[in-house]
Gaussian input, Z-matrix of N, CA and C with variables (Angstrom, degrees):
# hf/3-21g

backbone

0 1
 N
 C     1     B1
 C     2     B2     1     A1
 N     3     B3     2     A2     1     D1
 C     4     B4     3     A3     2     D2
 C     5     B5     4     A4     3     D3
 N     6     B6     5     A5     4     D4
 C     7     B7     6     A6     5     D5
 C     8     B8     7     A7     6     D6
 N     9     B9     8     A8     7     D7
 C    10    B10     9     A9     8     D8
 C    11    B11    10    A10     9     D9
 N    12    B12    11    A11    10    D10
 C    13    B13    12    A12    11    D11
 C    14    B14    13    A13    12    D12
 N    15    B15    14    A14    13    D13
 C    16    B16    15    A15    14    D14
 C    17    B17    16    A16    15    D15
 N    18    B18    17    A17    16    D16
 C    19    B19    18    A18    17    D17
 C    20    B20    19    A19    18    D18
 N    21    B21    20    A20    19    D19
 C    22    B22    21    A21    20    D20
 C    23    B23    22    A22    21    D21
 N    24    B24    23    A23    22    D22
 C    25    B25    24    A24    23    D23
 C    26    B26    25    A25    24    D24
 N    27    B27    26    A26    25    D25
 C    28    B28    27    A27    26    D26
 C    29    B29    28    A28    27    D27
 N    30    B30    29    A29    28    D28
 C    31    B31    30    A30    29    D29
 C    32    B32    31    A31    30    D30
 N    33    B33    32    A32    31    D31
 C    34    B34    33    A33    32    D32
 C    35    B35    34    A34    33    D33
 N    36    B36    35    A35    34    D34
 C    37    B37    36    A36    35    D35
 C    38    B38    37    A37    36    D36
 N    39    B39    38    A38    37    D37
 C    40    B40    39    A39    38    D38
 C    41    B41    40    A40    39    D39
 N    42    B42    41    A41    40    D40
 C    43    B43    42    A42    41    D41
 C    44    B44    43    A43    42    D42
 N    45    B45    44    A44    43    D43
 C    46    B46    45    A45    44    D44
 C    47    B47    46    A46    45    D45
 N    48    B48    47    A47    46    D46
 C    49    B49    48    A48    47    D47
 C    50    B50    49    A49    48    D48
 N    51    B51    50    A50    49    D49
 C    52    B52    51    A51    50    D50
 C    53    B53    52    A52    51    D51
 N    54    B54    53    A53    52    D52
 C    55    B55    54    A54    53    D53
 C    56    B56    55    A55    54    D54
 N    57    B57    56    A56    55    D55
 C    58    B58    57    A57    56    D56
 C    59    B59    58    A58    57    D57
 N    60    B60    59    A59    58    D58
 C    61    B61    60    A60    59    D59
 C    62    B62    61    A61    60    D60
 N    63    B63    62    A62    61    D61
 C    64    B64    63    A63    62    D62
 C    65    B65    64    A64    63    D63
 N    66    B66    65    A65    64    D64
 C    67    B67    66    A66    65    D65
 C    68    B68    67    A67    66    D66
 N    69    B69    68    A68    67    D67
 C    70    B70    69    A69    68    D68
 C    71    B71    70    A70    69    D69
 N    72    B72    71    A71    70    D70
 C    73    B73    72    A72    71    D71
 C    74    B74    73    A73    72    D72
 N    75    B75    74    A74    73    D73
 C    76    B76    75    A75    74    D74
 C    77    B77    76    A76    75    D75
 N    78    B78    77    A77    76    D76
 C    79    B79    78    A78    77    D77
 C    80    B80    79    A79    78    D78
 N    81    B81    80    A80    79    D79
 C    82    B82    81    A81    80    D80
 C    83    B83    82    A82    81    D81
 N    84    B84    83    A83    82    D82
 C    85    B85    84    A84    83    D83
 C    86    B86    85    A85    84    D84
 N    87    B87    86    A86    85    D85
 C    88    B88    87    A87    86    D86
 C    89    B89    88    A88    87    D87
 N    90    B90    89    A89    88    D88
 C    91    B91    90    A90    89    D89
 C    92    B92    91    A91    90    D90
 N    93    B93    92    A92    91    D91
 C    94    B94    93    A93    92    D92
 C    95    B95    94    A94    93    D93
 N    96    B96    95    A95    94    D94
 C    97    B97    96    A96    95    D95
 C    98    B98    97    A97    96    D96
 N    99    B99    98    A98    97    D97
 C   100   B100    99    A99    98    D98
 C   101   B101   100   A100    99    D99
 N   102   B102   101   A101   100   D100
 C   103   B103   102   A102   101   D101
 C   104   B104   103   A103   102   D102
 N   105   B105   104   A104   103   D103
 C   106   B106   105   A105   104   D104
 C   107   B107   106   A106   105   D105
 N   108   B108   107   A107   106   D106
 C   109   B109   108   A108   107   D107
 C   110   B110   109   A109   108   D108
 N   111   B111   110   A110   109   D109
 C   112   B112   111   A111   110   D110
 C   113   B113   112   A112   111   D111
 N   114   B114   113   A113   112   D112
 C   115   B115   114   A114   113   D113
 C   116   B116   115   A115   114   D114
 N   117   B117   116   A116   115   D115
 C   118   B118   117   A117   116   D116
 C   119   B119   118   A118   117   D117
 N   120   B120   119   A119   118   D118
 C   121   B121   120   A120   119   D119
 C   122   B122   121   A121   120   D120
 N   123   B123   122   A122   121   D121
 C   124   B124   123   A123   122   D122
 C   125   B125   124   A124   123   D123
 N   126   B126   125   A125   124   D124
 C   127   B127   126   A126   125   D125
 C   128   B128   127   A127   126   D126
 N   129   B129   128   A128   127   D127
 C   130   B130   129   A129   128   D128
 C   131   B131   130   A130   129   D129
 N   132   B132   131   A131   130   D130
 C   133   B133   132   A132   131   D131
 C   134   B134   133   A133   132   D132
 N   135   B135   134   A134   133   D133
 C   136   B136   135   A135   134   D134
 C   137   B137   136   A136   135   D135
 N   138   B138   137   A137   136   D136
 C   139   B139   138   A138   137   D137
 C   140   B140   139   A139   138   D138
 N   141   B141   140   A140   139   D139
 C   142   B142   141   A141   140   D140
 C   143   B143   142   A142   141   D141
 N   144   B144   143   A143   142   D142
 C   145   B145   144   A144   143   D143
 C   146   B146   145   A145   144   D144
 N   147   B147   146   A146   145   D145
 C   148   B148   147   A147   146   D146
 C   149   B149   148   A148   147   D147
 N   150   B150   149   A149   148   D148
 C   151   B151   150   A150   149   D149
 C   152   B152   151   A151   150   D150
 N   153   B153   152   A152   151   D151
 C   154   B154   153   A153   152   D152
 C   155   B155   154   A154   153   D153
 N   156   B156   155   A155   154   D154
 C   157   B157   156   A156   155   D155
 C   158   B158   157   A157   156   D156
 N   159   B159   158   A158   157   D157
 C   160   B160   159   A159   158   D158
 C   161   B161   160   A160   159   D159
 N   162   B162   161   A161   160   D160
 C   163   B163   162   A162   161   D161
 C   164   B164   163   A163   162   D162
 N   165   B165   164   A164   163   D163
 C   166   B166   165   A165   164   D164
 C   167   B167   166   A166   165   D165
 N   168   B168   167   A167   166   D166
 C   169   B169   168   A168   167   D167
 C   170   B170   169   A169   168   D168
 N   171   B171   170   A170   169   D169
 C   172   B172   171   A171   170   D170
 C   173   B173   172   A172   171   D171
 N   174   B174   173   A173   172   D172
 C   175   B175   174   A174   173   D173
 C   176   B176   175   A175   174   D174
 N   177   B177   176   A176   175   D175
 C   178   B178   177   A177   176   D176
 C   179   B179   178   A178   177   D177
 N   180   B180   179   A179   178   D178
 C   181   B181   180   A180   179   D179
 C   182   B182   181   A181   180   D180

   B1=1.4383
   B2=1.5305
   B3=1.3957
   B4=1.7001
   B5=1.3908
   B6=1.1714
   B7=1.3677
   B8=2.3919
   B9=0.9967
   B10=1.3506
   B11=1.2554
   B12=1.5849
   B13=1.8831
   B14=1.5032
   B15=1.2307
   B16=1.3999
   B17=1.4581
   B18=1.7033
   B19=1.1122
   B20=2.1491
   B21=1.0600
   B22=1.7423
   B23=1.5306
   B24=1.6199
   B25=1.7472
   B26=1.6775
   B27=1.3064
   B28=1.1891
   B29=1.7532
   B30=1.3596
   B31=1.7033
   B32=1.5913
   B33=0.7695
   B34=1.6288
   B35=1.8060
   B36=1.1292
   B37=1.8544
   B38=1.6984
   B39=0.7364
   B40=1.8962
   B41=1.7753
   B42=1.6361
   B43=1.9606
   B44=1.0222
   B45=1.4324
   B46=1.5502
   B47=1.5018
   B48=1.7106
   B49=1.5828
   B50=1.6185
   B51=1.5204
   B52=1.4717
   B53=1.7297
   B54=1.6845
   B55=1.3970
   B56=1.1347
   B57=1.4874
   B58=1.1216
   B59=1.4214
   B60=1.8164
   B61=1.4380
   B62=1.3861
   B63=1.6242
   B64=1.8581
   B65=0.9631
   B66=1.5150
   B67=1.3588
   B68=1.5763
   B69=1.1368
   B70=1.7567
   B71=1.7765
   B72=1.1889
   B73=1.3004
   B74=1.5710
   B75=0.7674
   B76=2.0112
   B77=1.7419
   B78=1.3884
   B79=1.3092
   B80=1.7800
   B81=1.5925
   B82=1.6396
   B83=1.8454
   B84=1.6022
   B85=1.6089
   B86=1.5991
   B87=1.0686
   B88=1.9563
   B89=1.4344
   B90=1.4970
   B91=1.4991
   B92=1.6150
   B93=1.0690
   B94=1.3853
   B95=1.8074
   B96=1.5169
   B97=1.2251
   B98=1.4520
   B99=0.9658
   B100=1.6938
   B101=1.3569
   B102=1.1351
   B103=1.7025
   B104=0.8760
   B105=1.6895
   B106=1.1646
   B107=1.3433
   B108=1.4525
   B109=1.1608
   B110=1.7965
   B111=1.2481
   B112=2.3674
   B113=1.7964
   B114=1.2680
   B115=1.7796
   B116=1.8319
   B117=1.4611
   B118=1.5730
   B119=1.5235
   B120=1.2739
   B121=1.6395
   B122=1.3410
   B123=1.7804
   B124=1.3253
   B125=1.3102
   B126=1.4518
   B127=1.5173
   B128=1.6345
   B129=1.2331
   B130=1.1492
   B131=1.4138
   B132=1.4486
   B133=1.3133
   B134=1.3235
   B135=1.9828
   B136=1.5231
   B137=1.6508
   B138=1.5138
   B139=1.2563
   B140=1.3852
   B141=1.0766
   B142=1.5518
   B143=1.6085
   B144=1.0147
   B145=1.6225
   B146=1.2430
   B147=1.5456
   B148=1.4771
   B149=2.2119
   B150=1.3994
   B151=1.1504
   B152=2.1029
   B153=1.1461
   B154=1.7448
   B155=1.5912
   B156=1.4246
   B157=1.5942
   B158=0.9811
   B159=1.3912
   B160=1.6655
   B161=1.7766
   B162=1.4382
   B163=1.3318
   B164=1.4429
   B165=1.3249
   B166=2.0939
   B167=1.2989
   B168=0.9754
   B169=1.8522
   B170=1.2654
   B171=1.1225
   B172=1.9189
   B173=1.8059
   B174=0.8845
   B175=1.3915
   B176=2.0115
   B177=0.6594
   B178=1.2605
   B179=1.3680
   B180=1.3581
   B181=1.7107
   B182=1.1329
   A1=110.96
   A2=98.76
   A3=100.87
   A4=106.75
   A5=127.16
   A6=157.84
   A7=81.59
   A8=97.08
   A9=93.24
   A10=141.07
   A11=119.17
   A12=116.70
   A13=119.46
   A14=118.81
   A15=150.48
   A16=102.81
   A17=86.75
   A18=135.60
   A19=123.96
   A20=90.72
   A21=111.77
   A22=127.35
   A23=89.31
   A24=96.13
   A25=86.07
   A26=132.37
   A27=127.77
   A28=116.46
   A29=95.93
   A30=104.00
   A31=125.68
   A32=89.63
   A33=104.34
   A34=109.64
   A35=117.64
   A36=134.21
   A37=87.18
   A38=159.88
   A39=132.43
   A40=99.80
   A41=89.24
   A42=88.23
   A43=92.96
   A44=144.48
   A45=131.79
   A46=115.73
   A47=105.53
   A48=106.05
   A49=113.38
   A50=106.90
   A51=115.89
   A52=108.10
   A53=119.27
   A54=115.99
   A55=120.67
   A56=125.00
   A57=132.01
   A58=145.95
   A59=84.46
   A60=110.47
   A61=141.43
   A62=96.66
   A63=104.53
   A64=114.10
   A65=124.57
   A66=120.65
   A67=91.62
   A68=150.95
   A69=140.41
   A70=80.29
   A71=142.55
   A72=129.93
   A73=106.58
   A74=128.76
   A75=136.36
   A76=85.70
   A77=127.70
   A78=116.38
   A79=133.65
   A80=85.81
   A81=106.88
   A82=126.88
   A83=94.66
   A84=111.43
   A85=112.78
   A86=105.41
   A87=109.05
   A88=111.91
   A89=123.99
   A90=131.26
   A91=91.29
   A92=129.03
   A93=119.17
   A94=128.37
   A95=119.85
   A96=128.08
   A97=124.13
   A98=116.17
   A99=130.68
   A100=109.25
   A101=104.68
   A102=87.93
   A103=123.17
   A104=119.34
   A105=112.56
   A106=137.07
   A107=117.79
   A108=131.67
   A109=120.75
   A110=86.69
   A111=99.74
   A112=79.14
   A113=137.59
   A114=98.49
   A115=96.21
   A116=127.02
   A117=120.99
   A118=107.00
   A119=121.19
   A120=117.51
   A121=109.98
   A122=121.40
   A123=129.88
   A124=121.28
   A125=130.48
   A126=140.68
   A127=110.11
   A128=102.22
   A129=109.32
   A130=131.22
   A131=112.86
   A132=130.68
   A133=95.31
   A134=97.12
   A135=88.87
   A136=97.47
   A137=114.83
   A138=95.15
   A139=112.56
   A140=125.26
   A141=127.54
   A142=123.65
   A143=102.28
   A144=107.96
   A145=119.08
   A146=111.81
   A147=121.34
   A148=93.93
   A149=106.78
   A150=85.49
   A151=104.85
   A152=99.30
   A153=117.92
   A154=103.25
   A155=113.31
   A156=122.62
   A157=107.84
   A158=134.43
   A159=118.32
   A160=124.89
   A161=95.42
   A162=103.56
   A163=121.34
   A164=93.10
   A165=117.69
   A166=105.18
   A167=120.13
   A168=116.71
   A169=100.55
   A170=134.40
   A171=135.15
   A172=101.06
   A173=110.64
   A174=90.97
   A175=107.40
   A176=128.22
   A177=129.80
   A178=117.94
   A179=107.57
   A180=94.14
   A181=124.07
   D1=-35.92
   D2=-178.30
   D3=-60.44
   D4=-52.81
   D5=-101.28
   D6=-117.81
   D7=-60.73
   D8=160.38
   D9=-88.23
   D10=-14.47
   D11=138.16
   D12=-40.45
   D13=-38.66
   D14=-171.95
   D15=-31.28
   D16=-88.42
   D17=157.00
   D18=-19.76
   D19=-64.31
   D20=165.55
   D21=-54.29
   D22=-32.77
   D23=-158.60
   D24=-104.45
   D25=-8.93
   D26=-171.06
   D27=-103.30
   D28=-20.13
   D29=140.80
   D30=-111.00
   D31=51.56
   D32=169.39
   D33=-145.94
   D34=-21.24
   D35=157.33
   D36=-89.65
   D37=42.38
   D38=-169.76
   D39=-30.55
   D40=-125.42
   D41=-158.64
   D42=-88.83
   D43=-19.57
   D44=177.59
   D45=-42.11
   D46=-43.22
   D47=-168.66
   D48=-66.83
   D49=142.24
   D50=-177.55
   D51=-60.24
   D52=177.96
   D53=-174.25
   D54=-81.91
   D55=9.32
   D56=176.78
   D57=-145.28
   D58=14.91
   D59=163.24
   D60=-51.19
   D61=-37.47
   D62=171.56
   D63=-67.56
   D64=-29.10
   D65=-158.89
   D66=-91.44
   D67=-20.31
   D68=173.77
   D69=-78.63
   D70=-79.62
   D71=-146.03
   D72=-59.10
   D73=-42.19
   D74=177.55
   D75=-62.39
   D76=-85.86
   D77=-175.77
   D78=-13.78
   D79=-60.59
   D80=170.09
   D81=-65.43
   D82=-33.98
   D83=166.87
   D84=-78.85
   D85=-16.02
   D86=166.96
   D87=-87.39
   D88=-41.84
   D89=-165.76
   D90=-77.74
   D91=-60.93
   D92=-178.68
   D93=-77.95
   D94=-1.49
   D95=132.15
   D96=-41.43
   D97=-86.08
   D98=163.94
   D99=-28.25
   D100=-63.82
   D101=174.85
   D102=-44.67
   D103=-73.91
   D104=-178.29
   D105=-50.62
   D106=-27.13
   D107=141.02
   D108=-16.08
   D109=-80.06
   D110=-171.97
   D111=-59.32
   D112=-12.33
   D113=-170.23
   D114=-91.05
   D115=-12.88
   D116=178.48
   D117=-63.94
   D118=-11.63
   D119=172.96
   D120=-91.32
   D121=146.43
   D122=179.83
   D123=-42.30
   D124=130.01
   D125=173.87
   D126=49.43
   D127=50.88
   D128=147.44
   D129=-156.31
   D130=136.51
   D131=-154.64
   D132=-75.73
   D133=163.42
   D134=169.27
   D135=-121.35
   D136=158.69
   D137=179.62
   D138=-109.11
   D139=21.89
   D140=142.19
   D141=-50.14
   D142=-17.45
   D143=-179.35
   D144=-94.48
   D145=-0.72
   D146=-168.18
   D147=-96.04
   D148=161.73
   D149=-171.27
   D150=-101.69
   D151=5.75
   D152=169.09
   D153=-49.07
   D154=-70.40
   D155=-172.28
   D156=-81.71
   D157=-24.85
   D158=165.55
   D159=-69.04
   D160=-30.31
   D161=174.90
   D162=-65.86
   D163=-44.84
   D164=169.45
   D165=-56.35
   D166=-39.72
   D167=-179.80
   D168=-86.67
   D169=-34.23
   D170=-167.24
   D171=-85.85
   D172=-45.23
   D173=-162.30
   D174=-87.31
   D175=-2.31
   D176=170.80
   D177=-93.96
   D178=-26.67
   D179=157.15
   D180=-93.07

């Protein structure tokens, strides 16, 4: 699965993107999978929805 995020995000940067760009975007596309993920189970929030961690992830890239 990694191995083909990889893959996706590295034609979607083509050759412009630096050598270590996929690996923060696959990282970041896993951390916010999962999340959203644990929030489809009962009483529990996700904190992607809060605007703290969206901002923390948005403004630095």
């Amino acid at each position: 699965m990694l191995l083909t995020l990889h893959k996706e995000f590295k034609t979607l940067l083509g050759p412009i993107g630096a050598n270590g760009s996929t690996f923060l975007f696959v990282s970041l596309f896993s951390i916010i999978l999962f999340n959203n993920f644990i929030g489809l189970f009962p009483y529990i929030f996700t904190s992607t929805s809060h605007l703290t961690l969206t901002l923390t992830l948005a403004l630095p890239l």
